[in-house]
N, C-alpha and C positions, 0 to 999 in steps of 0.2 A: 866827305860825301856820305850820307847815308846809305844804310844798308840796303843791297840788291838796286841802287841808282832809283829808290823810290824818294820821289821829293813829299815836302810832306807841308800841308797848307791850314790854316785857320781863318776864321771870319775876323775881319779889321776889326779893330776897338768903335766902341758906340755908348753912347750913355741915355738910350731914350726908353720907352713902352717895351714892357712884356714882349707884348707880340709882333713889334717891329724885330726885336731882336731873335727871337725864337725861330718868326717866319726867315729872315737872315742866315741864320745858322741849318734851317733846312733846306732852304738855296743851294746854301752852299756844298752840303754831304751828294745833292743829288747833281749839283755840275760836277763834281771832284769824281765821283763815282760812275756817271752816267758821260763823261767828255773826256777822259784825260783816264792815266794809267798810275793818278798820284795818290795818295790817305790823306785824309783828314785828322785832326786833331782840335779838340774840343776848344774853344778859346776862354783865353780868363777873364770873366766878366767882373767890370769894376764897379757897377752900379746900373739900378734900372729906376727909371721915371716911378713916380706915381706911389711915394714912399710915404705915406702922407702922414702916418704916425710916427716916424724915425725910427723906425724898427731895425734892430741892430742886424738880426740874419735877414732883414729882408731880402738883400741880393742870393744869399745862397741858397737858401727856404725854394726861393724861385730854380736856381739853377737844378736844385735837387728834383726838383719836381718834372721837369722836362727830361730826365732820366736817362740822357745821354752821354753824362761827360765820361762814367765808365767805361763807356765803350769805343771812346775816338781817344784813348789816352797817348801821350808821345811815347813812341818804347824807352825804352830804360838805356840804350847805346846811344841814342839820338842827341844831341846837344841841341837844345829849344834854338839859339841861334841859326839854325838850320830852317825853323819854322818861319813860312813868308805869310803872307798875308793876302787872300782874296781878295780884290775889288769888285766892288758891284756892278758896273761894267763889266765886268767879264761875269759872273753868275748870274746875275735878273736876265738880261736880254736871253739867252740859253732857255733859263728853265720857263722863262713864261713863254717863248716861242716854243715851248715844248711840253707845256704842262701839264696837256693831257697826258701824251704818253707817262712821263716822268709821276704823276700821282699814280698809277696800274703798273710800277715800273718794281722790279726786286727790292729797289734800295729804297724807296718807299716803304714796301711792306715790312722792309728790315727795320727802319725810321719808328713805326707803329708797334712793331713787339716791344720794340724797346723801349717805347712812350709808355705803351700798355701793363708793360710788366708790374704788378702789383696792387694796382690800382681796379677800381671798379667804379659803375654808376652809380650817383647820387639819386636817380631817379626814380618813382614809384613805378614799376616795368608791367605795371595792367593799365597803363597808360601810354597812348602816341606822345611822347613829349616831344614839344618844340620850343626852343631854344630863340630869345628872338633879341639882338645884339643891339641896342638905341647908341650910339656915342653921341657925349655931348659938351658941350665947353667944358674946361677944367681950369684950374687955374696952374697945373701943370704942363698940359699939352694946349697951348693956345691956339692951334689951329682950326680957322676957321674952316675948312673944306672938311666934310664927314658931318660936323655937328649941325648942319642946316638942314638935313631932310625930315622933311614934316611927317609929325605922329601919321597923317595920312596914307604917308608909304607902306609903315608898318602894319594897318590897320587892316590898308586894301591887302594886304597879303597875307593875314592872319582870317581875315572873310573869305579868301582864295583860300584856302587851304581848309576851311571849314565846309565850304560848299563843294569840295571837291574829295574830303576824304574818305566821306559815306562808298564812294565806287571803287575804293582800295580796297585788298586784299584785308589789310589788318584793320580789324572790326574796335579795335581799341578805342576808346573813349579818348577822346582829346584834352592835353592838357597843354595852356603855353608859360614858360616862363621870360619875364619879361627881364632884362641884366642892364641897368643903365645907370646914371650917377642925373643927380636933382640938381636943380639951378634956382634962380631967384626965378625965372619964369618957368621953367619947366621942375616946380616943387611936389614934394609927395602928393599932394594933394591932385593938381595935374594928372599924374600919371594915374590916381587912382581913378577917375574921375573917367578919363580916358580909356583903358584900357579894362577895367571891374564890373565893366556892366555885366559883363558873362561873366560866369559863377565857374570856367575852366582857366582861367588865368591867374596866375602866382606873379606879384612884383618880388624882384630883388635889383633893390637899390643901393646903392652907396656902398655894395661891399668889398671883399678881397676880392683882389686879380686872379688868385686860383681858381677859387668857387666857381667864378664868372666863366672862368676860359672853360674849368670842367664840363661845368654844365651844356656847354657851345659843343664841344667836343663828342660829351656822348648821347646828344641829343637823336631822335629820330628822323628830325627835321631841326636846319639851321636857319633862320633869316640873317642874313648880315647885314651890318651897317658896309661905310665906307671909313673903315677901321682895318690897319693891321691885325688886331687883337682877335675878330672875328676872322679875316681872310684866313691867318693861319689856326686859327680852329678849323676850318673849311676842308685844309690840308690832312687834317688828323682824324675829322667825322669823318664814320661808314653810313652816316643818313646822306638824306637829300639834301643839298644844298640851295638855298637863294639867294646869289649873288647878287649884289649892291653894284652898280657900275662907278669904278674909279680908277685910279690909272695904273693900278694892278688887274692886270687881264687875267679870264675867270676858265677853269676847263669848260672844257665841251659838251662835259656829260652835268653839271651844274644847270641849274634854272635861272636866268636873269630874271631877275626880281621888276625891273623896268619895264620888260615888255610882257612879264604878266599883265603887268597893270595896266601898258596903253592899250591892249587888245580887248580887255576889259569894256575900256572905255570907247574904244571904236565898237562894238557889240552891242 
């Protein structure tokens, strides 16, 4: 038995996206913390989707970066045998029936110093930056649901946010950057085409998963898609968020992006 009868749990094995897994592993610290009288310990992660050059540290590059596993280590009397395994059943339904509180909750902000530690914004900071998350076919993640919302959605929300920030508090010049990956129909060209008419908008295409999630992260404002990769950037931003409606339920204090838009269109 482990020491002082504390049991001691980690996130199951997974082999898919960044941000399924990250958002996973902070499920899981804030049901273990926030439900139960047990620790967490960092799990070993044996690979992540989206490795697309074979890059040899990719998996740990990634792990490093989330700058967590220091601090959920098993102690040193512990025999890992001892370690069980979280199901998602038991952490999703908890934290999203709870999310608001649990994003405003200690272990949360505990979550964030320790994301934060080290790290700083890419952003030019005499600028609103926003952050705006397109997913789109891959040939990795074949999932059709997330990648079918139309440049539309993005657009009307990126016009929402322009016609609405002049009456903000911060006088800051708007700047958006766009993070998505190019297709045979939706190629550079596309997006430039699209989205470049204004002379405030930055593409990044087709890059690292760091950059991508950074940028989401320390944005001043987020648009998500209906992407893990965004959701849990959502988690880690102190901006506003614009929640994409998908079957991950969104806080309270977050903007659904949806019905910006249909109120819009009822007006």
């Amino acid at each position: 038995m482990s020491y002082n009868c504390i049991q001691y749990y980690t996130t199951a094995p997974r082999t898919d996206g960044f941000g399924a897994q990250f958002q996973n592993i902070i499920a899981d610290i804030l049901y273990i913390y926030n439900n139960t009288n047990h620790a967490y310990v960092f799990p070993n992660i044996a690979s992540f989707e989206h490795n697309y050059t074979n890059e040899p540290r990719f998996t740990e590059r990634l792990v490093q970066y989330m700058n967590l596993r220091s601090h959920f280590r098993l102690p040193s009397n512990v025999s890992p045998n001892e370690v069980k395994c979280i199901s998602n059943g038991e952490s999703y339904p908890f934290v999203e029936s709870n999310l608001s509180r649990l994003l405003k909750s200690q272990t949360m902000t505990d979550i964030k110093i320790m994301f934060y530690e080290g790290i700083t914004t890419p952003f030019d900071r005499r600028y609103h930056n926003v952050a705006v998350h397109i997913r789109r076919y891959n040939i990795v993640d074949t999932r059709i649901a997330g990648t079918d919302t139309p440049h539309s959605y993005y657009i009307g929300l990126m016009n929402h946010i322009r016609a609405t920030h002049g009456t903000s508090d911060d006088k800051r010049p708007l700047r958006f950057h766009i993070y998505s990956q190019t297709t045979s129909a939706d190629t550079e060209t596309v997006f430039k085409q699209t989205y470049c008419g204004n002379d405030d908008t930055e593409l990044h295409l087709n890059g690292d998963v760091i950059p991508a999630f950074h940028g989401m992260v320390f944005a001043d404002a987020l648009i998500c898609s209906g992407s893990s990769l965004s959701y849990c950037a959502a988690f880690l931003c102190n901006g506003n968020v614009y929640y994409k409606r998908f079957w991950h339920r969104p806080a309270d204090f977050w903007l659904i992006g949806d019905d910006i838009l249909k109120r819009a269109i009822i007006s």
